[in-house]
Structures are given as C-alpha cells and as structure tokens.
N, C-alpha and C positions, 0 to 999 in steps of 0.2 A: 773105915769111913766109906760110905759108900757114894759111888761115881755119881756123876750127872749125868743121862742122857742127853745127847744132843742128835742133830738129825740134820743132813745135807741137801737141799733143794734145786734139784740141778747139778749133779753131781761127774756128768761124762764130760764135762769139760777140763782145761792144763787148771785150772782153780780149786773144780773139783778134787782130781786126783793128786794135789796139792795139800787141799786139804785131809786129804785121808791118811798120806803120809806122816802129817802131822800130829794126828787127833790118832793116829793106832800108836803112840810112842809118847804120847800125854796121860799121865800121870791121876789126874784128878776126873777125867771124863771116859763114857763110852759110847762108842759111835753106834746107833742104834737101827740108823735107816738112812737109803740113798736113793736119790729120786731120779729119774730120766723116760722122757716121756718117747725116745727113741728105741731104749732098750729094755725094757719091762720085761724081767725074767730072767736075765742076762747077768751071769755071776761076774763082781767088780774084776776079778781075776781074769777072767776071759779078754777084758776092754783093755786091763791095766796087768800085764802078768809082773811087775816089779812089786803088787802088793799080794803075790800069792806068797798063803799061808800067814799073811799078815789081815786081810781086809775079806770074813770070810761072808759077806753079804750080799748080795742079789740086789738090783736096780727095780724100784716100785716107780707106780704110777704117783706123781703130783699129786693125790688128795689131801688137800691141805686139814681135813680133818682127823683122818687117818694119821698122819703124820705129828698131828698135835696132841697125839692118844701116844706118840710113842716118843716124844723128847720134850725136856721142858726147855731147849733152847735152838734153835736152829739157826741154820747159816745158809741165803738164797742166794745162789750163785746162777743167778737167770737174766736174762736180757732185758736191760731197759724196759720200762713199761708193762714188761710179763710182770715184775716184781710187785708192783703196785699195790694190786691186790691180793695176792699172797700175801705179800707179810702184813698187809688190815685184816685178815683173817686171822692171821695168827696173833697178833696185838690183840684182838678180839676174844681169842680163847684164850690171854691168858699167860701168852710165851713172850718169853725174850726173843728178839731178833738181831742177829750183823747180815745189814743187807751189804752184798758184793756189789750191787748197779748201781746207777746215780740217781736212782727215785725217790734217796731220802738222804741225799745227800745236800741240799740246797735247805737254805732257809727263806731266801726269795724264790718265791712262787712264779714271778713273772718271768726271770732269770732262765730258770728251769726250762720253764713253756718255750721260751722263746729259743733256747738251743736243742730240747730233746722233743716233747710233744704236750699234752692236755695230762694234766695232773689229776686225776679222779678220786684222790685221798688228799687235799691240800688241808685237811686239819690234823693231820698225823703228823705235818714238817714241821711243825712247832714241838711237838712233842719226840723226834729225831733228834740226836747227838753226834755231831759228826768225828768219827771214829780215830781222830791221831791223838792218838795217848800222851805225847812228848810236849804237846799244846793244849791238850783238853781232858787232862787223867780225871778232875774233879769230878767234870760231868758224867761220866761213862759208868762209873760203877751204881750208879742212879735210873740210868737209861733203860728203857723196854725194845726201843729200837735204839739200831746204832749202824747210820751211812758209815762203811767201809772205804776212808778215800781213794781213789783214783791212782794208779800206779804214777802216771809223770806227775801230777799234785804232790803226792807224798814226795819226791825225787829235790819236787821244787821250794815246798811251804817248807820243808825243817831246815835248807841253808840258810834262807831266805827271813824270816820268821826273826831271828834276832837282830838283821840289821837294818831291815828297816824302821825299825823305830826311832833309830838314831837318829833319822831326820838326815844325811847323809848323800841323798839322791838330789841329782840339780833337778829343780821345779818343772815340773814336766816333762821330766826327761823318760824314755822309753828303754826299759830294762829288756833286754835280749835273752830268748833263754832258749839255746841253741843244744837239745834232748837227741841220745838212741837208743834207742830200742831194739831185743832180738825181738825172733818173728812172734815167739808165743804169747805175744802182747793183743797179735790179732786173732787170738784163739784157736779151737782144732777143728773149727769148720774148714770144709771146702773154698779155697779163695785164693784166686789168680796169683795178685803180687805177693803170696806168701808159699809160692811153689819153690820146691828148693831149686829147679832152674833158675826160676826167677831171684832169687835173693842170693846165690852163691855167687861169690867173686863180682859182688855189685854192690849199691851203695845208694840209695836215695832220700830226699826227703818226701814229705806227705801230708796233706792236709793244711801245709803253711800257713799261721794267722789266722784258721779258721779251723782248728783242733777243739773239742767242746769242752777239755777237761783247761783248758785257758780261762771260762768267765769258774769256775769252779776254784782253782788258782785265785783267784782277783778275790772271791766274796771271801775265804779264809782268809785270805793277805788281810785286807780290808780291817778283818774283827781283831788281826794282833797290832796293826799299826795306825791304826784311826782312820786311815783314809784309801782310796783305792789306787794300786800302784796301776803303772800303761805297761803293759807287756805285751813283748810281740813274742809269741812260743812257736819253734819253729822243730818237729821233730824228723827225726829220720828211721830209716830200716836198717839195721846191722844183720847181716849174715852169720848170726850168730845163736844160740836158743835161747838164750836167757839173760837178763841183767838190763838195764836202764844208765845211761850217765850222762846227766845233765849241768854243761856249760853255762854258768849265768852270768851275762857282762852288765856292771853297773857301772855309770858316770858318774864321777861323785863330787859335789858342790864344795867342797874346799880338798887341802892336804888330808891325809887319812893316818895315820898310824899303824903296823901292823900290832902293835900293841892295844891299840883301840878293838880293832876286828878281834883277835882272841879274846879278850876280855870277854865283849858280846857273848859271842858264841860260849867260852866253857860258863862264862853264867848260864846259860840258858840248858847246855845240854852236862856237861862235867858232871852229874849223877847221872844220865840217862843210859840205862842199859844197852841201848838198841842203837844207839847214836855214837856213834867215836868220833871222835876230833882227833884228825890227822897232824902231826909237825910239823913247822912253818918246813916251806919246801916237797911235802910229802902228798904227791894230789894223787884221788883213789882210782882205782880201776873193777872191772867187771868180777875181774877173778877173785878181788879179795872181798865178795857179796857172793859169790854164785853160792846159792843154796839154802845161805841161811838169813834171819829177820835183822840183819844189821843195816844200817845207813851209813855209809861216810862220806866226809864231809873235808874240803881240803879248800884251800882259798890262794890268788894270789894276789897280792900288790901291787900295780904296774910299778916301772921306776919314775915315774912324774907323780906317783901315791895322787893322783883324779880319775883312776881307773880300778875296780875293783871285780876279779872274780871269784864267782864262789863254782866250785864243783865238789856234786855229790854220785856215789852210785850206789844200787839198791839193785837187789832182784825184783824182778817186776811183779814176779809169782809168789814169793813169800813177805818182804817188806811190804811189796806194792799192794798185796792181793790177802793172799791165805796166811799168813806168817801174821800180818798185823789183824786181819780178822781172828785168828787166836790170841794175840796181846789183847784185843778188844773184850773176848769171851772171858778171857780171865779177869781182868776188872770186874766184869759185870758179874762175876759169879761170886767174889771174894777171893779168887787162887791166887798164888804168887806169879806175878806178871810174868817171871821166866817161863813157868811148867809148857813144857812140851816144845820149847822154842832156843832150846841151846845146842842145836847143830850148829858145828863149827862149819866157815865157809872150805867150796872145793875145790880143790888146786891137787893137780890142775883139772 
C-alpha cells in the first residue's frame, strides 16, 4: 500500500523536530520535505543529531508551491500570521492542511482580530475544523484545513469539556485555571526568561489574565456547553523541558457527588484513546505524559462537595502540539487514529 506524502512548514522549531520524530516511525506516511527559511541546505541531522540516520532530508526554502508538487498533505508549523497565507495557497492547490498557529483556529473573526492581528483569509475560518479529535472526530476526517489547538486549551477544554454541561457552576461564577508549563512551550528561539539561568531553580507566572490562548478556551467551552464560561487562566514557567499541568478550581452551585463527576467524564472519554481517566484519588503528573500523545485527567472533591477540581497533564510538544497534529492527519487521511502515536510515556 503505498504511503502518503506529507511535507513540514517550518520545520527547525521543538514542533518541527517533534514532528519528524513522529512521522519517521509512522507507519502509513512519508515525510517528503522540510522547510526553514533560516537553514536552506542544512541537513535535519546537523540541527537535530537525535534524528541521525533516521530523518535523511535537507531543510528547503518555503515555496509553498514547490512544496505542494511534493506532499499531498502538510503540517505549518509557523508563527502566527506567517500561516495565513500559506496554507490559502495550499487549500488553493489542492492539499490538506493541520495548521500548528492560531490562524485557523477561531470561528469568530472579530475574537481572533482582536487578540492576535488582521485576518487576510476570513472566508477560509468557516471552512477550518478545529483540531481535538476527543470533541470534534466527526468533523476532521471531512476537513481540508484543520486548526491544531493550543497546547494549554487542549490541557484545559478535555477536563473541562464534560462538566460543564452539567450546569454545575454557581451563576457567574469565575473558573480559576491555575497552568505550567516547561520552557519549550516558548519555543527554540532566542529569549530572555527562557535562559536556563533564568528558569532554573525558579518559578514564575506570565502573562496573568491576558494569555491569548484563554478567549480560544472560552469560544471551544462555549460550542460543548451552550454558553460562555468566565475564566481567569493564569499560567506559570516550570523549570523543567516538557509537559503542561493544569489545575482547574470550580465553585459548584449545589452538593456534587463524586459519583456524578465520573459518570460525566468516563462518558465522555472511557473509549478515548489518548484520554485516561485516573482513579478517584489518583491526580496526574508530568512524568506519566512526558513524551507521548496521552492526556490525563484526575479530579478532586473538596470535603464541603461545593468545590470541584479537575487536573489534567499533557505534553505540550506532542498532545499539545505535534502528537495531536498527527491524530488530526490520521483522521483526515482514513488511518487508524493510533498509527505512529503509541510511544509509551518516559520515566524517568
């Protein structure tokens, strides 16, 4: 049976070499071309020697036509607003796209504008899928493009996701969702508070209440539970390389049951691959995600049962990032949602 081509857009980033990881141990596809407009020439092994003799390709220029001569599906792992047009060119030619930035992640246009910049493709976000499988598998295997969500959104929308509908939260009340993050969340650019001076043996938060991937949060919430929750998301730096784990405190308008809370949740996830539900008592850590496309997911009850948390953690880089943008590319292709995604997490 012969492979897919697909093709990397933006490739010299922790996303990129994420994804190469992945896609050279995938099963059904061939990784055909890697783009970067910093290293044009530059063999993946020189940038990335963990995929020597694994990833034997060279870095090209961005011609997004070139590129659409050599995969029928590709993955742009590009910065905000660079994406935009790229993947309308490539929609144009023909190709499937899982975009990694947030340019086709929105279905409000004004939303978007008003946290990232000027949309120059607003009839393509109609025609976008946003990319979590665990809430949205229907749509995806359908889709030409498919927004890639956000590593703390994903973290946050799959605890989250089954209980609010319950109706559950006192009436205006302000869900807390106290997130950290290692560093390579802020990618492998050059950048102060991500020096390992700076991040070792320290602890901060960043961006408090004004994080962008928060109204992105809200418009998901929004589409599973009919109306828009009040979040305040508040994330921090961990000193650590990898992984996400987000604390979510809910107020809750009567007594709760923890037999209520399970319920929810294994409906919603108890077939889902990528999702475990942890044992009452059993709340997740960093280690038991580092590496591979799992989610977990663990809750507790205060003892007044009008307090509810949920905690999940994910890697940022493969749930968050490259791991679910392959779950994505598998739907849309017809493959079995596992292929190329059953690394066991690493410990230590």
């Amino acid at each position: 049976m012969a492979k897919t081509k697909v093709a990397i857009i933006g490739a010299s980033g922790y996303t990129g070499v994420e994804l190469m990881r992945i896609l050279a141990g995938h099963p059904g596809v061939e990784l055909t071309a890697v783009t970067s407009r910093q290293h044009i020439g530059v063999a993946v092994t020189e940038l990335f020697p963990s995929l020597r003799e694994i990833v034997e390709l060279k870095f090209i220029d961005n011609q997004v036509d070139k590129i659409a001569d050599m995969a029928d599906l590709v993955f742009t792992a590009l910065p905000h607003k660079a994406a935009i047009e790229v993947v309308a060119e490539l929609y144009q030619a023909g190709k499937k796209v899982v975009d990694l930035s947030a340019d086709y992640r929105f279905r409000d246009l004004k939303l978007y504008e008003s946290w990232y910049q000027p949309h120059t493709r607003p009839e393509l976000l109609g025609k976008a899928v946003y990319g979590l499988p665990e809430l949205f598998r229907a749509e995806i295997p359908q889709a030409r493009i498919v927004g890639n969500p956000g590593c703390y959104p994903t973290s946050v929308i799959l605890p989250l996701a089954p209980i609010l509908p319950l109706n559950l939260i006192e009436r205006q009340a302000t869900i807390v969702i106290d997130a950290k993050s290692g560093t390579s969340g802020a990618g492998r650019g050059l950048n102060l508070g991500s020096l390992y001076c700076e991040v070792n043996e320290s602890f901060k938060p960043y961006k408090a209440g004004n994080h962008r991937h928060q109204p992105e949060m809200v418009e998901q919430l929004e589409r599973v539970a009919g109306s828009a929750p009040r979040l305040l998301f508040v994330p921090h730096l961990l000193p650590v390389n990898r992984g996400i784990l987000s604390s979510i405190y809910l107020p809750l308008s009567r007594e709760v049951t923890a037999a209520e809370i399970e319920d929810a949740l294994h409906q919603a996830y108890a077939a889902e691959t990528f999702v475990r539900l942890l044992p009452a008592g059993v709340l997740p850590t960093l280690n038991g995600v580092r590496g591979s496309n799992y989610c977990d997911i663990g809750y507790v009850l205060a003892a007044d049962k009008q307090s509810l948390i949920l905690f999940s953690a994910i890697d940022n880089l493969v749930k968050g990032a490259a791991g679910q943008a392959v779950q994505n590319m598998n739907l849309m292709l017809g493959l079995p949602e596992r292929a190329g995604l059953t690394t066991v997490s690493l410990l230590p």
